[in-house]
N, C-alpha and C positions, 0 to 999 in steps of 0.2 A: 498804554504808555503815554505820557504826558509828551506834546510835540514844541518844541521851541518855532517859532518863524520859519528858519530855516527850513527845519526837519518838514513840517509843514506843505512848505516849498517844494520839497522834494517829493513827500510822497504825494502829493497832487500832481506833480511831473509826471510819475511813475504809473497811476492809474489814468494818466490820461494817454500818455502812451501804449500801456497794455489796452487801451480802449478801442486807439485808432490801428494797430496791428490787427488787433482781430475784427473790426472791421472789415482790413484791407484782407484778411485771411478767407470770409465770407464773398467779399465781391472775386477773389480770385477762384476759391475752390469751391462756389459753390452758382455764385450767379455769370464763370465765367466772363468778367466783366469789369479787369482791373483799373483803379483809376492813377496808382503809381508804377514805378518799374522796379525792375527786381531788385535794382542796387538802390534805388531810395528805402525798399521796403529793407534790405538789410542793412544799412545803415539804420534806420529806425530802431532793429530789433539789436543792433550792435548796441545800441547807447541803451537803450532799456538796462538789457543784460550787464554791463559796468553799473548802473545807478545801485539795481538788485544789489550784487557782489560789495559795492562800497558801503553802503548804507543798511544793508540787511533787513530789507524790504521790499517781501515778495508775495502781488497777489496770487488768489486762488487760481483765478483765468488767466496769471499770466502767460503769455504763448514763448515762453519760457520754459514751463513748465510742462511741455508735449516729452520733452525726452529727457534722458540724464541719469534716469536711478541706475544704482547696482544689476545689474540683471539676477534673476529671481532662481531658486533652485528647483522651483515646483511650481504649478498652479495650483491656486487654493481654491475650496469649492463655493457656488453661491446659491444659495437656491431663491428660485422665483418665485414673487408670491402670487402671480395666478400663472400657469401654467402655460408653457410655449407651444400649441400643440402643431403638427404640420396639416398638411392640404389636402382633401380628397381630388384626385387625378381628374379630369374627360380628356378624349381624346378627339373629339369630333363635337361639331356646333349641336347636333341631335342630341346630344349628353348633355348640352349646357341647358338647351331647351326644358328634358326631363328634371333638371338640379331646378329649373326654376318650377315647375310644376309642381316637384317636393315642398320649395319654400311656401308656397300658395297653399297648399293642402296642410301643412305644418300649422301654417299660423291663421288657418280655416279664412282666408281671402280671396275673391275673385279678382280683382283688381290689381294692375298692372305694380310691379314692386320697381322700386327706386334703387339703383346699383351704383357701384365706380368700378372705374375696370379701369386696369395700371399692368406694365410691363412685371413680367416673374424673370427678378434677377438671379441670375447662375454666381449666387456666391455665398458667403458664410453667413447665419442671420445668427444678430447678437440682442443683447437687450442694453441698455444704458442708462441708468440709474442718477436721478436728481433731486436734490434735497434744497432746500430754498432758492433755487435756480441753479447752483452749483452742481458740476458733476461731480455724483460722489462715487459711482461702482458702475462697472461696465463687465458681461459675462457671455457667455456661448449660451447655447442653444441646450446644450447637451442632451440630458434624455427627455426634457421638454421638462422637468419637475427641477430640476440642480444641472446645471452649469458650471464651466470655470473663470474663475476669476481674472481678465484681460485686462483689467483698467489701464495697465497702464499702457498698453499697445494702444489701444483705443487714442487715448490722448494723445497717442504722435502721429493718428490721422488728422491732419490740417482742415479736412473739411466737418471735423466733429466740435461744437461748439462747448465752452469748458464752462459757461455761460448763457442762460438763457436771458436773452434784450428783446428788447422791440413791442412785445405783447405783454398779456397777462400771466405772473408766472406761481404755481400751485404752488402749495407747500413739499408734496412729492409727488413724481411722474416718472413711470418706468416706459422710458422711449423704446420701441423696434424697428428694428431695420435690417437690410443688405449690406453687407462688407464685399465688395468687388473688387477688380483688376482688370482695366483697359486692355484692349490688344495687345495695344502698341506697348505697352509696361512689361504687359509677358513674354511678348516676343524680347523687348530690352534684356527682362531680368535672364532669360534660357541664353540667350544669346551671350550674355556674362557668367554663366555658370559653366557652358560649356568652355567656354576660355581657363576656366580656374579649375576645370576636370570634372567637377561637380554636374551629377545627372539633373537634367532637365522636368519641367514639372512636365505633366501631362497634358494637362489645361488652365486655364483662368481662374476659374474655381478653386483648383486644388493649389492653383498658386497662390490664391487671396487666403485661404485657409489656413495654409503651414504659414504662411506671413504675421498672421494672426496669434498665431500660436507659437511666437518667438517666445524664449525666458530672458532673450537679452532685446527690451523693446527698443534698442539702438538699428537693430536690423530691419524692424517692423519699419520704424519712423524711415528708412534708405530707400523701404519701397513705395511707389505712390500709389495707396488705397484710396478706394473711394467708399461713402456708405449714400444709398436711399434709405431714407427711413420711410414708415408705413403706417403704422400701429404702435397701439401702448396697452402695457398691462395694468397694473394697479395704478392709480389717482387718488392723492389726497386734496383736498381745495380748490377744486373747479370739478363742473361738468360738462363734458361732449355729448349733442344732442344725436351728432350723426358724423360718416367716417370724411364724409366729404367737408364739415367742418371742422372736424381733426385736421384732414390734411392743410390745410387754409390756416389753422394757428400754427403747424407746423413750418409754415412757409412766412408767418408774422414771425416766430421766435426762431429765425435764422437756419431751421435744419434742411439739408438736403432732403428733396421729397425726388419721385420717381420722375423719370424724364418726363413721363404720359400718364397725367390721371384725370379719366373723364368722370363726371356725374351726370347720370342717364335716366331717363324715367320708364323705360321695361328692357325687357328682356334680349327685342331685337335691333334697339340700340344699341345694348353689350355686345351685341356680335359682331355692326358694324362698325366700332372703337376695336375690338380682337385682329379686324382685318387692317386696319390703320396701321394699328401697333406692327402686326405681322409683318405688313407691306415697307415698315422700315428697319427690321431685323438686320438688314445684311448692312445699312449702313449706319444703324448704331456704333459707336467707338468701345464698346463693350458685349459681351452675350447675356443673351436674356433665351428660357428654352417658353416659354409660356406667357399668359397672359392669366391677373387676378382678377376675378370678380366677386365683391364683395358688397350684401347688407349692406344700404347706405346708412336708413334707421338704427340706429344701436340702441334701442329700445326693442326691436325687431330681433336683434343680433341675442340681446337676453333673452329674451323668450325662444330662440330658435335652439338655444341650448348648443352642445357638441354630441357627439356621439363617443363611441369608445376612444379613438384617435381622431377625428377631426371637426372644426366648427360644422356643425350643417348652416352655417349663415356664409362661407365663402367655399371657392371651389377654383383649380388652376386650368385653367385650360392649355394644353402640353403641344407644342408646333411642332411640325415631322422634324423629326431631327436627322442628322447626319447616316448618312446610309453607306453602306461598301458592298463590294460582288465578292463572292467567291465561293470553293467548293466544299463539298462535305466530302468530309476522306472514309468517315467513318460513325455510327451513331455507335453508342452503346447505352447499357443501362445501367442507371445510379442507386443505389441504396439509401435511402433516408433512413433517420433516428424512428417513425412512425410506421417505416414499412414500405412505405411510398417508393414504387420504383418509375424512378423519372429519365425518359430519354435523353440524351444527350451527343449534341453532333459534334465531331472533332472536325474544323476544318483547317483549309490553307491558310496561315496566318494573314491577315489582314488589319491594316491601320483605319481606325474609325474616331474621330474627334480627339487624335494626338493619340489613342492607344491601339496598339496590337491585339485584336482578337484571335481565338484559336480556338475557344469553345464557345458554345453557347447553347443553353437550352430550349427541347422542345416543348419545354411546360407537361405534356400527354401523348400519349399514342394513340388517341382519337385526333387529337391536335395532325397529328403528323400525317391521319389519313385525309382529314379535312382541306389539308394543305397539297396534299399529293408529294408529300417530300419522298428522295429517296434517296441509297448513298450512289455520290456520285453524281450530282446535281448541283450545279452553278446556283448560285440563291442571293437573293438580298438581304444582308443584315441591317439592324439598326440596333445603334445602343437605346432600349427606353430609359428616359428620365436621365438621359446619358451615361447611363450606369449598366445596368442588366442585357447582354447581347440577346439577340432574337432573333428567329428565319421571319422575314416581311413576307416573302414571295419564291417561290420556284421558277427560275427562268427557263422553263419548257422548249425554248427555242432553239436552247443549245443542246437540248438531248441528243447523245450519238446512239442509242439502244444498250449502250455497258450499262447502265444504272441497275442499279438489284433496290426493290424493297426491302425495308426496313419490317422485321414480326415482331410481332407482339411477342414478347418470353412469356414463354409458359413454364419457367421455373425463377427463381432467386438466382439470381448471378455468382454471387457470395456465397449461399450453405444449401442450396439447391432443391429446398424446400418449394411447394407449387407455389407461383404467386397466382392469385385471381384478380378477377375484376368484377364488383357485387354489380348486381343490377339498378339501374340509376345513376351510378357513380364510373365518372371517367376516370378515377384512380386507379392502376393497378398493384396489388400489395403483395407482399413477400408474409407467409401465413406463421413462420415458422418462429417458436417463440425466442430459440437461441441464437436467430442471425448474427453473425459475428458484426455486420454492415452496423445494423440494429445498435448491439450493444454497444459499438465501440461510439457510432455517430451520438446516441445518450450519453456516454462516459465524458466525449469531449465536449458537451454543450454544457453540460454538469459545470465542469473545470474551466470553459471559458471564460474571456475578461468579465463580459457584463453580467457572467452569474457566481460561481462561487472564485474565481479570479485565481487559482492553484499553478501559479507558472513552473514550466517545465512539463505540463503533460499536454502538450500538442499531439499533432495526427499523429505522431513516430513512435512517439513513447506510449501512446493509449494505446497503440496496436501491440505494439513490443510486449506491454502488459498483458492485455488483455491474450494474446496468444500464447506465454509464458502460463497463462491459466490463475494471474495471481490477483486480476479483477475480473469478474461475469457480473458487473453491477457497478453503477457509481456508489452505491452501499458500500461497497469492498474498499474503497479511496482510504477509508480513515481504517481501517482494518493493517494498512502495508506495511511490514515492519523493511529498517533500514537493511537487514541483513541479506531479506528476498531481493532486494531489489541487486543488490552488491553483486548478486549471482549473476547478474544481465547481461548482456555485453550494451558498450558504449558507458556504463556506468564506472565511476571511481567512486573515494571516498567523497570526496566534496560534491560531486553533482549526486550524489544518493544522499547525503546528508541537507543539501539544498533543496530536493524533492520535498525531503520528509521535513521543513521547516515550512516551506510552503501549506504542507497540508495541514502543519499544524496550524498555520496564522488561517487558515481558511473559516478555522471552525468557528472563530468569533464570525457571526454575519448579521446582516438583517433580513428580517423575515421578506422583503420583497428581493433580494437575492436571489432567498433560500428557494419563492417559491417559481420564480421565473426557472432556476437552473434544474428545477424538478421536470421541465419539458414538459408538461400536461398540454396535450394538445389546444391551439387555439388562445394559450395564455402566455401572453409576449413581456417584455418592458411593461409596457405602459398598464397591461390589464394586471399585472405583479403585483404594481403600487397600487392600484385601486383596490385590490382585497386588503395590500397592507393597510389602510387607512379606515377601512373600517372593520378590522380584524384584529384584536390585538395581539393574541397566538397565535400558536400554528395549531395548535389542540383545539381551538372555537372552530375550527372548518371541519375536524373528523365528524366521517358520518350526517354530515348537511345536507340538506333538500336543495335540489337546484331553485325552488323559488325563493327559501332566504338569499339565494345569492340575487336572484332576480330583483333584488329589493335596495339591492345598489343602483345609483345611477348611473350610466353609460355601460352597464354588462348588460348582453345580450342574453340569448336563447344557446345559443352555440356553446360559449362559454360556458353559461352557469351548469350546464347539464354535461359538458365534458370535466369542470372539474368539480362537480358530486359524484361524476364514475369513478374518478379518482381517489377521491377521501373517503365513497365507502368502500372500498375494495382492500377486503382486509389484509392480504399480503402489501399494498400500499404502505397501511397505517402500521405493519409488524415493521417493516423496512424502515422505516420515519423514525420508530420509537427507539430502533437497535441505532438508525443513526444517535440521535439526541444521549443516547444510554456510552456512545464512543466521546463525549465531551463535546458537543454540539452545542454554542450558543447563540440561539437566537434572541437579538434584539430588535424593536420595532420603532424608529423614533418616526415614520411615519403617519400611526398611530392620532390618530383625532380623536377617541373620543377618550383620550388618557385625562381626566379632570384629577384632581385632590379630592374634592368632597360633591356628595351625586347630586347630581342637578333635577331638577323639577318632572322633564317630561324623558328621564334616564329608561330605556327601554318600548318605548312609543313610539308607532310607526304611523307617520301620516301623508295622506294622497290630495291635492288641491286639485280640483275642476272647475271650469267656469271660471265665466268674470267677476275681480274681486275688486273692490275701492282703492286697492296699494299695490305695487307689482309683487306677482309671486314669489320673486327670488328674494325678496324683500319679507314674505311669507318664511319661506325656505330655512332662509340665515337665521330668522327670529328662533324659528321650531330648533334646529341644532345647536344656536348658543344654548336653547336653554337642555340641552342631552339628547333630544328625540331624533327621530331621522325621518326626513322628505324625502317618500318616494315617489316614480313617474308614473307606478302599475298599480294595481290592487292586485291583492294574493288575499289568502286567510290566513299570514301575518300580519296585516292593515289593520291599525285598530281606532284610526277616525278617517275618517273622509271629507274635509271641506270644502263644502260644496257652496259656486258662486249661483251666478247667475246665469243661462243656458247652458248647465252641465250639458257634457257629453255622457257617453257609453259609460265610465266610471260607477257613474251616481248607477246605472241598471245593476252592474256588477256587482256593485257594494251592497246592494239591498237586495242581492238573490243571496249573498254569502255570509249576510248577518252583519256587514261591517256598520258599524255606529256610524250618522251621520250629524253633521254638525257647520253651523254658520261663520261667516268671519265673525260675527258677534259672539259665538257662543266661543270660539277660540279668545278671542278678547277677554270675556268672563274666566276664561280658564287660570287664562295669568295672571291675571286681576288677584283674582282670588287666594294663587301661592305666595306674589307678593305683585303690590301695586306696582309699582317701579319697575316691572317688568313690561309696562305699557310704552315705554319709552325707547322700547327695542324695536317698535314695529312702524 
């Protein structure tokens, strides 16, 4: 638009306004450190706001722009393009020791590794998405692969920058961080809730979370969040050499970083920064349960790779948390989907970090001997990870002699069948193939949200079914007619009709649904999506050898050989085909290696060892854009092995098994060869 003087005038007012507002937004909300007053700075944002409204001229960053839409009827989803994954746990400084000993034998070093260690905030982690310095999308965390869509909550946190100033800025950068809540703000917000009748949150966490997850971001923007940011996923135009100068242009381009982050040159400098951190827990203005220690090199951090769920380049180390006393009334035993019968102590209700415990698990009945528990025993809880209750200790002291041991069952509690306990293994199992415990605990992991999502067949109704005799199977789900169900009690027309609508919308899925809600043991979320993406049916896994799966990377041993039990086992694959045959759709958009037209190295499996001229992962990408697949093992599906300089054990294996070996140079030639211009990928 063509600008008169005037206009000119104005909108130079206007950005210079939105300039010094969020300025003053950063010295307030983030370096603590105001240099006007509240009523200068709203006066400021008053006059902005009429210039906006008159003249209809409104920047991107304007801090105008935190709050005001319609509120939203849904969250829409976003997905990540490199993956959000969570932390592996220690619980003790000897753990942190052993993670560093891992990183050292990983990346074959004697030499002391360089770290930062920063506060583990107890709150929601998001990601925050920016395109020419402008924020453009902001999302959760979700199942670490897609996320929901928050932006606009995001922008009516005051301390989140809608603009990247001060430094260099990429062309795109997907920020990470902590979404929090002060004490003092929870205590505020519970303290106004109970005034309005409204239940109180539990904790800080769960109050920054549902905050978070407003659909009317007017509510979000009422409460004062705060975010640390940490880390970044994908980058376009620039690069980070290492996490300690990430955090440093972090703190250049105006974002909240962690109250405490040191950079350290070994191990037991991390530990002394853990006890710092630790030693000011209680007068932090916020909670934090842990301390991060992270790969400074991110050169280090790529090669250290992740494992199934988590980086092996970082690691949390978890502070005792909150503890309570009290008694066991009562243990009994649980039935699991697998058989698994798991102790459980019922106790005298007790409050632990704002909630009420009453059960808690004792993981095993080796556990329980180990510990000396019995019922009847004063004990100490603690929620781990603030979540999961646990017996810490038996307080022996207060025994009066009523205490009774807890036995081992030597039958199923539910269908009465023996359970055993194999040798080597502290599990004990219910043998009996029709446990009702069994079927129903599979029926309802089937139909839960994260796997085939079937609302209305919660614990009540699976049982009700399942003991009316009208499911022995989550096979039988798609079998139910409206009419059976109508016989039930609690059913009418509408909620039998609304069942049988559910099961119908089920049957469109996707195949990492389809295969998480199958319960094969040991394959969760996250290991779902990794067959999804390199699987593109559900028919390419019947009958598979656990080392094609092993030819994935980040699947284990456990996995691949639990679910080859699965796919060959032919009542499995009869069950699978009668589902698909009841109108079964799976879809896979998961799915990587779906091309239009086949690619050069389409069905080639290749293993890098030794040192190479370029980084491997750099290797890695080259080999999969052009179809093939980079894997970590040799098998006798390997069919090149490129081999650097001081291969390892690889290069033995591969030349006891036949597998072809070959140079970065004779890979060079390869591509050369299909077509030149495929040199320009590596």
């Amino acid at each position: 638009m063509h600008l008169n003087i005037k206009q000119a005038d104005i909108k130079q007012e206007i950005e210079e306004l939105a300039k010094e507002l969020n300025y003053h937004c950063y010295r307030y909300y983030i370096l603590d450190a105001p240099v006007i007053s509240d009523e200068e700075y709203d006066r400021l944002y008053l006059h902005l706001r009429r210039l906006e409204e008159r003249y209809g001229f409104v920047l991107p960053d304007s801090p105008t722009q935190r709050v005001g839409a319609p509120p939203l009827e849904k969250f829409e989803k976003i997905r990540h393009k490199e993956p959000m994954l969570s932390l592996d746990n220690a619980f003790s400084h000897a753990e942190l020791i052993k993670f560093d000993a891992r990183v050292k034998r990983f990346i074959k070093s004697e030499g002391d590794i360089e770290y930062t260690v920063e506060p583990k905030y107890d709150g929601l982690a998001i990601e925050i998405i920016y395109r020419e310095g402008y924020l453009y999308k902001a999302c959760t965390r979700g199942d670490g692969y897609e996320g929901e869509d928050i932006t606009r909550n995001v922008k009516a946190i005051k301390s989140v920058p809608l603009k990247i100033e001060g430094t260099v800025v990429p062309k795109e950068i997907d920020i990470r961080g902590e979404v929090y809540m002060d004490i003092a703000e929870f205590e505020r917000l519970n303290k106004e809730r109970g005034q309005k009748g409204e239940p109180a949150f539990a904790n800080p966490r769960n109050a920054a979370a549902g905050s978070v997850r407003q659909l009317d971001s007017s509510i979000t923007a009422s409460r004062r969040l705060h975010l640390a940011c940490y880390g970044i996923g994908a980058v376009q135009g620039m690069e980070f050499e290492s996490q300690w100068g990430l955090i440093n242009w972090l703190k250049a381009a105006r974002f909240p970083v962690p109250a405490v982050v040191r950079h350290v040159k070994a191990i037991n400098d991390a530990l002394e920064v853990i006890k710092e951190i630790e030693g000011k827990r209680d007068s932090l203005p916020f909670e934090i349960d842990g301390a991060v220690i992270k790969v400074n090199a991110l050169y280090l951090q790529r090669l250290l790779g992740v494992k199934t769920r988590e980086p092996r380049w970082a690691i949390a180390y978890k502070f005792p948390v909150n503890q309570g006393t009290t008694k066991i009334i009562k243990i009994i035993p649980s039935v699991g989907r697998t058989g698994v019968i798991t102790p459980v102590a019922l106790l005298e209700p007790v409050r632990i970090s704002g909630v009420t415990v009453s059960r808690s698990t004792l993981h095993n009945w080796d556990e329980i001997k180990r510990k000396d528990i019995m019922v009847g025993d004063f004990v100490t809880i603690e929620r781990a990870g603030e979540v999961i209750p646990h017996v810490v200790k038996v307080i022996k002291e207060r025994r009066r002699g009523g205490e009774e041991p807890a036995l081992l069952p030597k039958e199923c509690p539910v269908c009465g069948s023996k359970a055993v306990k194999e040798r080597g293994e502290v599990a004990v199992r219910c043998i009996g193939l029709d446990c009702p415990a069994q079927v129903r605990e599979r029926i309802r992991h089937f139909a839960s949200k994260g796997a085939m999502d079937i609302e209305g067949l919660g614990d009540k109704n699976v049982e009700l079914l399942h003991s009316e005799g009208l499911i022995n199977h989550f096979g039988d789900i798609y079998s139910l007619k409206k009419g059976d169900i109508l016989r039930l009690p609690r059913f009418k027309e509408k909620s039998a009709q609304n069942l049988i609508d559910a099961i119908q919308k089920s049957k469109d899925t996707t195949l990492a649904r389809f295969l998480y809600a199958l319960g094969i043991p040991h394959v969760g979320e996250y290991a779902a999506k990794l067959f999804a993406r390199n699987f593109e049916r559900l028919e390419d896994m019947y009958n598979i050898n656990p080392e094609r799966i092993m030819e994935m990377r980040q699947i284990g041993e456990k996995i691949s050989n639990s679910a080859a039990e699965f796919f060959n086992a032919p009542n499995n694959l009869e069950t699978l085909s009668s589902m698909k045959a009841s109108g079964l759709k799976i879809t896979n958009p998961e799915y990587e290696g779906k091309k239009k037209e086949r690619q050069p190295f389409d069905g080639l499996a290749f293993v890098i060892t030794g040192r190479l001229p370029v980084p491997r992962k750099d290797i890695e990408n080259s080999i999969e854009n052009l179809g093939g697949h980079a894997s970590s093992s040799v098998s006798k599906n390997t069919d090149y092995l490129i081999a650097g300089e001081s291969p390892g054990s690889k290069l033995q294996k591969a030349e006891s098994i036949g597998v072809k070996i070959i140079s970065y140079e004779d890979l060079l030639k390869m591509m050369a060869s299909l077509n030149p211009l495929i040199l320009s990928l590596i």
